[in-house]
C-alpha angles and dihedrals in degrees: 000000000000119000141179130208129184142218147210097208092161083121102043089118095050126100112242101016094029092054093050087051091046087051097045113038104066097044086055080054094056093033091057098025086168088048121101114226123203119204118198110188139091101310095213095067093034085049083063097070118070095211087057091052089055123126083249100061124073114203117227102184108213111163085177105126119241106261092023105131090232091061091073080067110028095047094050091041094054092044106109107251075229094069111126086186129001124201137215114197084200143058083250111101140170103266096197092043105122097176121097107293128198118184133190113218103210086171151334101217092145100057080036112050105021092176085073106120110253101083145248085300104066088048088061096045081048091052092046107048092045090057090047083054105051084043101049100018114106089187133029124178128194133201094223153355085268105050093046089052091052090047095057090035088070108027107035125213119347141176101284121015109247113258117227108228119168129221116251141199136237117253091233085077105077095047102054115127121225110257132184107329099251086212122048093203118070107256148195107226126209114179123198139067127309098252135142094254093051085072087214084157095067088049106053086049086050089054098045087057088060093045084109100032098052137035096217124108116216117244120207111196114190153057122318118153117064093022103144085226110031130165118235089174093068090046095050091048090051092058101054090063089055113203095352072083120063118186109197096185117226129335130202095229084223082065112110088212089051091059084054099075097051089049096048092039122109087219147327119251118200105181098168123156091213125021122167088189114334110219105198096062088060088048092048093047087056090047088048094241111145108244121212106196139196111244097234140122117322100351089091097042087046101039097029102176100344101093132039113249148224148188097242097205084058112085091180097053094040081058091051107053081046088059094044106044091045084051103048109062094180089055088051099054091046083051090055092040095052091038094054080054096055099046092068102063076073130075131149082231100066089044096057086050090049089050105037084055087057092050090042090057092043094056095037099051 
């Protein structure tokens, strides 16, 4: 039977959500090659993709930013009155939809870390939109134990228990070759976005205390100028270090040249204060890269043995399991071995089956 889904894609160019979308979205396409699929973004991103100029997909342009007030009109206005389920990769939904809804939680920083920059009011709009969901939502799927017991932790019982559905990784990964090192210098590597709950800051002061100690710059890939929530603070305390400190400025994770830094890095250091998944840490295990993690929130119940691990409020201890880790090269093959391990519980294939199922019982409830 012909179906049609249909898709908020407004942040298929993001990084996070955008590369869950980018994963997702074509193996649901193969999956339901009858299906329609709608696609509501910018067209002109969602135009770049070949899987997105198929027979199969119909293209909806919205250029209306996530979180912008006129999104709760224009988004339910542009869904096909044909939709059998529409999704929503985000927490925010369309209020007024009253069509089956199905909506993936990467995440619920805002009910979690209040201290996060942005005010009282987007603690509110947070708190909001999370209770409408559990409320309207006939599907929910979250990105890890964690996140789904957060997510019941703050909103109760609602109308459909939240499914847990990893995020995978593509194959290719594991078979990428090592290029031309994109950085002469041997180098730490942290990936993501230069935000408060990255605890960049503590970082950056972890790594000041080993300048006479290592060789290695530190190499910050990812975003860091028109973030909502930045953090000036990492940026100011990256500057003090000077070039012990390289800021590449933001990567599409499809890029070749991304895949190189993980492959050429010493090790990847995630020192977030809150991490619902932590992607990179996946991308860098299938690299074989050796991965140091915060201990917070879902890394360990995500990563279990395969990484070393630190308290991320302690500056001191996060120093320590760096220096140990870039001493210690039989640590640091272990590391790669038991990474590489890890990485495969995780595939972008098993996620589309876990999740189809999901759209299949919804539609067909």
């Amino acid at each position: 039977m012909k179906r049609t889904l249909t898709v908020d894609a407004r942040m298929l160019k993001a990084a996070g959500i955008g590369t869950y979308l980018r994963s997702l979205l074509p193996r649901l396409m193969q999956k339901a090659p009858e299906w329609r699929f709608v696609l509501i973004g910018r067209r002109e991103e969602m135009e770049s993709f070949s899987w997105a100029r198929s027979p199969q997909a119909t293209l909806i342009h919205s250029s209306r930013p996530i979180y912008a007030p006129g999104e709760q009109w224009e988004i339910p206005n542009k869904i096909p009155a044909e939709t059998d389920l529409y999704w929503q990769p985000h927490y925010n939904i369309p209020l007024f939809y009253r069509g089956k809804l199905l909506v993936t939680v990467h995440d619920l920083l805002y009910l979690d870390a209040p201290g996060i920059p942005g005010g009282f009011h987007k603690r509110l709009y947070a708190r909001l939109f999370f209770s409408a969901l559990r409320r309207k939502a006939d599907g929910i799927l979250c990105v890890s134990g964690y996140t789904k017991e957060r997510l019941l932790f703050h909103t109760g019982k609602g109308k459909a228990e939240p499914t847990v559905v990893y995020n995978g990784i593509d194959e290719s990964w594991f078979h990428t070759e090592k290029g031309e090192r994109p950085y002469a210098k041997p180098y730490l590597l942290y990936v993501g976005s230069v935000k408060p709950h990255k605890n960049l800051v503590r970082l950056i002061t972890a790594f000041k205390s080993l300048l006479e100690k290592i060789p290695h710059d530190l190499m910050i890939v990812g975003k860091k100028e028109g973030l909502i929530t930045g953090d000036n603070r990492a940026l100011k305390a990256a500057e003090d270090l000077g070039d012990r400190v390289r800021f590449t400025g933001d990567f599409d994770h499809d890029d070749p040249r991304f895949r190189q830094y993980y492959l050429h890095a010493e090790a990847l250091i995630l020192p977030s204060l809150y991490e619902p998944f932590g992607l990179p840490a996946l991308e860098a295990m299938a690299c074989g890269c050796p991965v140091i993690l915060s201990q917070a929130e879902a890394l360990p119940e995500v990563y279990g043995n395969a990484a070393e691990y630190f308290d991320p409020l302690s500056t001191e201890d996060m120093a320590e399991k760096i220096y140990k880790v870039l001493m210690d090269p039989e640590l640091r093959k272990d590391l790669s071995r038991r990474g590489l391990g890890q990485a495969r519980l995780y595939n972008w294939d098993k996620s589309a089956d876990e999740t189809f199922a999901v759209i299949q019982r919804i539609i067909g409830s």
